[in-house]
N, C-alpha and C positions, 0 to 999 in steps of 0.2 A: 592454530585454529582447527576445531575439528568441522569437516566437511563432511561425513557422511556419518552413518549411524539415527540411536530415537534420540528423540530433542531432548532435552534437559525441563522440566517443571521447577517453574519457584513452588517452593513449600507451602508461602503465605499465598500468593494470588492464584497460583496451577496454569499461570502462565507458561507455554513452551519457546524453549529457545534453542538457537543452535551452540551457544555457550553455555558450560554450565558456569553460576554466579555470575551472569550478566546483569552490569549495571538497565532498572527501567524504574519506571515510577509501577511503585506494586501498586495493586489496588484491585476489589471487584467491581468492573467497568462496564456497560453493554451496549449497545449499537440503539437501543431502546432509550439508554440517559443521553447519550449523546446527542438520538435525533428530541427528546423532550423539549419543546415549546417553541420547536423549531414550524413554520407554515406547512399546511397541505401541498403547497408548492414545492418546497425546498425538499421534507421527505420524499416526494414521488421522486424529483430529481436522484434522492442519495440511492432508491433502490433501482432506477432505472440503472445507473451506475454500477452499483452490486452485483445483479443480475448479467453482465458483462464478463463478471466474473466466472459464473457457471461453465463457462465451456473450457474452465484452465481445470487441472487435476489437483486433489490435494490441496487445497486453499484452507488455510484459517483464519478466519475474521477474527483480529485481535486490536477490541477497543482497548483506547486507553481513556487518560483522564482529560482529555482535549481534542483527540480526534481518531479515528478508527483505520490501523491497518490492515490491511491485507499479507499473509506469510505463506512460507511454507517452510521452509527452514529458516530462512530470516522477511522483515518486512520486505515486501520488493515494493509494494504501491501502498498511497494511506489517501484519505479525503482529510484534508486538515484544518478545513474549516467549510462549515455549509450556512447559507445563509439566503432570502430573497435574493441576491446578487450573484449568487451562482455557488455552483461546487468545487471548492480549491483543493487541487488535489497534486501530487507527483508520482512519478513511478522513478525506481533505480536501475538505470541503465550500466551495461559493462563498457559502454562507449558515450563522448561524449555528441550528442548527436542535435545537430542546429536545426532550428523547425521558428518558422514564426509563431506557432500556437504556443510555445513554452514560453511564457515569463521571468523565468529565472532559471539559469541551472548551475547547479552547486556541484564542483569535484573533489568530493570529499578523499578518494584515493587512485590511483592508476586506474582502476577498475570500477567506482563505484559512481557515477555521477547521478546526481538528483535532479531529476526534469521536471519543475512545476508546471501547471497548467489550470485555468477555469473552465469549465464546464458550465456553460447558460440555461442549455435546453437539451432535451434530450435529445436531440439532434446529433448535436453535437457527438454524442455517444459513438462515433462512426466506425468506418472499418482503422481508419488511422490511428485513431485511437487505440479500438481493440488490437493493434500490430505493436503497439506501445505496452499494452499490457502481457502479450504474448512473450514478447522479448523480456520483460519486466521480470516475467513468471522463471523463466534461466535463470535470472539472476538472483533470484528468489529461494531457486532451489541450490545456489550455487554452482552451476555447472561452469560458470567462467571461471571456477578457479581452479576445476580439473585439470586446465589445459596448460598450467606454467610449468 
């Protein structure tokens, strides 16, 4: 697994990734199709969201064909589906870490646990949240893998 160095581009999409020929669904995706037909409501929600984003370095908004991640070397956080009903979202944590606002969390390896969550209102957005995406963003960048 390469950890550091520039990401790798697919050819057909100019997707980057931290492997090169990493399995994804190719495609040209935009945060534009994905929020398309969605409410006034549910868009405000996805940028108030986004916008959370701004204060982490280096971030790539990388849509896909179903929902929009967030990378930097690899996804750390996506919104995976937006809806009236809120914004479902996760972030990948290098620990697995118990919270009542998670819904689900998935241990994909020693390291890499999926913390899902919804998001109602923009309220919601808080600092807890953004501590979820800070740590998110490490893991993002890889740095928990520096240290084995």
């Amino acid at each position: 697994m390469r950890q550091s160095g520039a990401l790798w581009k697919c050819d057909t999409c100019g997707r980057p990734f931290a492997n090169r020929n990493q399995t994804h669904s190719c495609g040209r995706f935009t945060v534009e199709g994905f929020l398309a037909g969605k409410s006034r409501q549910a868009v405000e929600l996805y940028h108030n969201f986004a916008e959370a984003f701004e204060q982490l370095d280096d971030v790539i908004t990388a849509p896909a064909g179903t929902r929009v991640g967030f990378q930097v070397r690899m996804i750390f956080a996506s919104v995976n589906r937006l809806n009236d009903d809120g914004l479902f979202a996760h972030v990948v944590l290098a620990r697995r870490f118990e919270n009542p606002r998670f819904t689900k969390i998935e241990s994909i390896s020693p390291r890499n646990h999926v913390h899902h969550f919804v998001v109602h209102d923009a309220r919601e957005i808080d600092d807890e949240v953004r501590s979820w995406l800070r740590e998110a963003h490490d893991v993002g960048k890889q740095n928990h893998l520096k240290d084995r």
